[in-house]
N, C-alpha and C positions, 0 to 999 in steps of 0.2 A: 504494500500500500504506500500510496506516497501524499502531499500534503493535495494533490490534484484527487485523489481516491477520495481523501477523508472529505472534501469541500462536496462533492458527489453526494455522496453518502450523507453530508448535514444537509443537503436541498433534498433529500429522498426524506429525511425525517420530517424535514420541515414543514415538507407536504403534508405528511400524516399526523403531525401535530400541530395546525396553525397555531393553537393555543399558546404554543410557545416560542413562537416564530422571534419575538425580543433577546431571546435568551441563544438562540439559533444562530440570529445572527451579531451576538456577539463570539462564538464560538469561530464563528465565520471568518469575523473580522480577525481574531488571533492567527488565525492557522493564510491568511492570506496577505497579513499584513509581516509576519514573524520567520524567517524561515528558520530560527531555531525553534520552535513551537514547539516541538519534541524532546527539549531541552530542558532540564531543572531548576538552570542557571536564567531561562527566559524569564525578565522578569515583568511586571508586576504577577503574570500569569503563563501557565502551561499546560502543553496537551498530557492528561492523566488516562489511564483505561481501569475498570474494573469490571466485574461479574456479580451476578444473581448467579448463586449455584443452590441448582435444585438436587434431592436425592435420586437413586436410578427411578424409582417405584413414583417420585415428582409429592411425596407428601411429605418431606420434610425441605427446608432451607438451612443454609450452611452460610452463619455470620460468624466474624469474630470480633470480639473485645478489644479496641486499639489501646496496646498501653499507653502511649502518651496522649490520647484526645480522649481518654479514658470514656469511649460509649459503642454500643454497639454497629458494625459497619458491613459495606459488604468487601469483599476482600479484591484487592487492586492496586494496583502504584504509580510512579513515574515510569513514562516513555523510555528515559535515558537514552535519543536518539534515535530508537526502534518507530519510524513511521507506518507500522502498521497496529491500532490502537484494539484490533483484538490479538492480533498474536501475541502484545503485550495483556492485555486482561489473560490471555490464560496462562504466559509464564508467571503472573503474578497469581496465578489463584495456585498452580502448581508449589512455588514457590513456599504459600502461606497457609497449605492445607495438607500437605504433602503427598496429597493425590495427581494421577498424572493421566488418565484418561479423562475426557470427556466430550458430549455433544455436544451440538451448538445449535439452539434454536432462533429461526432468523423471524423477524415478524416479517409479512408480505401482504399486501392489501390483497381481499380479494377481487379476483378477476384479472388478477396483473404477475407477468413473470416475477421471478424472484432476480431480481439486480444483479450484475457481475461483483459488485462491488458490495457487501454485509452492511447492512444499516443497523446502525443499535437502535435496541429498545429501549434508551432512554441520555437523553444529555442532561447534565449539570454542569453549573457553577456554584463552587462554594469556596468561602474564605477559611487561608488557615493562620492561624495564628503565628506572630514570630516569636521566634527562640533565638537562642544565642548563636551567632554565625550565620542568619536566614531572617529575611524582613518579614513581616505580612504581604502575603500574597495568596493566588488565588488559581485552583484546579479545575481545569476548563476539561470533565467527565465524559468521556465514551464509554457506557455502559450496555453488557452484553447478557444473556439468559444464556447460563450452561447449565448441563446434565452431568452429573458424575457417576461413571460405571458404579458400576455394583461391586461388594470387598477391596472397597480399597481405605485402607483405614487412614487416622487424621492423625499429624504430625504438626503439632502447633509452632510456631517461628516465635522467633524471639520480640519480632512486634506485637504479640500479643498477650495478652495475660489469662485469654480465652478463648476457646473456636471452639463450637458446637452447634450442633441440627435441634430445628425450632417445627414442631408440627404446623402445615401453614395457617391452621385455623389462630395461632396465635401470633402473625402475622402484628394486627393493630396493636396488640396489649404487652408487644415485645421493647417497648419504650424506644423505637427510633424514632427518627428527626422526619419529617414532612418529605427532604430529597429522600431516603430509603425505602418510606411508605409508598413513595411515588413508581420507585421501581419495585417495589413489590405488588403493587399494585397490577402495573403492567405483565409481570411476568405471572402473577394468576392468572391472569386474560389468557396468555400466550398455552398455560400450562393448559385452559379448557380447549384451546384448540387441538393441542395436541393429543386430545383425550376424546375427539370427533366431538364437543359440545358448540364449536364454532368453523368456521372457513379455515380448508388446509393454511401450512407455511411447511417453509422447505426443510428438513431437520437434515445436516450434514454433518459426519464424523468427523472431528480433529484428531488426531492420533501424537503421539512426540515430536 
């Protein structure tokens, strides 16, 4: 993917979420204005990826506890470079879960091919606080819906203080922030698609 993909890929969202067409096109504006966008050092803002990971069976969710912003998150990082903002969402769910298979569920309107190019199921922006050696700045989110095979057990990273699977019915009452609920949200929808309750989407294997 390159920053000509990702601009794709936000006018593909864009469409499907005019609601958030503000917030779209400041995403926009980063990754067309910036060509270190992929960069950590970019600042006030950069391109981030993470993931929704669902269980194989799709009735539990897989959050961890961030130790330093001390709340529940879905699991993700810096680009460091890599301009393809899923293949970094999955080295970082790999990374932070220590699981290494999984699918990838793409949303795709019905009636319309599934794009050369993966759209995520959700954009954000949010601010992160500075620390020592790092200012306030701000994570401009490509967020993806994965599936993790089946037996593969969790291995917690040292960004964490916790990683655990949450039944989805407790989804609301899991105490995240409005952006999580928002992709959680979303990826119930995707998960009743995938469950024949709604219009196909494309489901494709990633493998290592």
């Amino acid at each position: 993917m390159s920053r000509r993909s990702v601009l794709e890929a936000l006018s593909v969202y864009a469409e499907c979420h005019p609601e958030e067409q503000a917030m779209v096109t400041r995403v926009r504006h980063l990754v067309m204005e910036r060509e270190d966008c992929f960069q950590r050092a970019c600042w006030p803002g950069h391109i981030t990826a993470s993931s929704w990971i669902f269980s194989h069976d799709l009735d539990h969710f897989l959050l961890t506890h961030h130790r330093k912003l001390g709340r529940w998150l879905q699991l993700g990082g810096h680009a460091d470079g890599d301009g393809s903002p899923l293949r970094v969402a999955l080295r970082e769910a790999r990374e932070e879960s220590g699981m290494a298979e999984f699918d990838v569920l793409e949303p795709v309107r019905e009636g319309e091919r599934p794009s050369a190019v993966l759209t995520p199921a959700d954009v954000d922006i949010h601010r992160i606080p500075a620390r020592p050696g790092e200012p306030e700045h701000e994570h401009h989110d490509l967020r993806f819906v994965l599936i993790a095979a089946a037996g593969q057990p969790l291995v917690m990273s040292e960004e964490s203080s916790d990683l655990a699977w949450f039944p989805v019915e407790q989804l609301e009452t899991v105490g995240a922030d409005e952006s999580l609920l928002r992709l959680g949200r979303k990826a119930l929808a995707m998960r009743a698609v995938r469950r024949g309750l709604a219009p196909p989407v494309q489901l494709g294997k990633i493998g290592n």
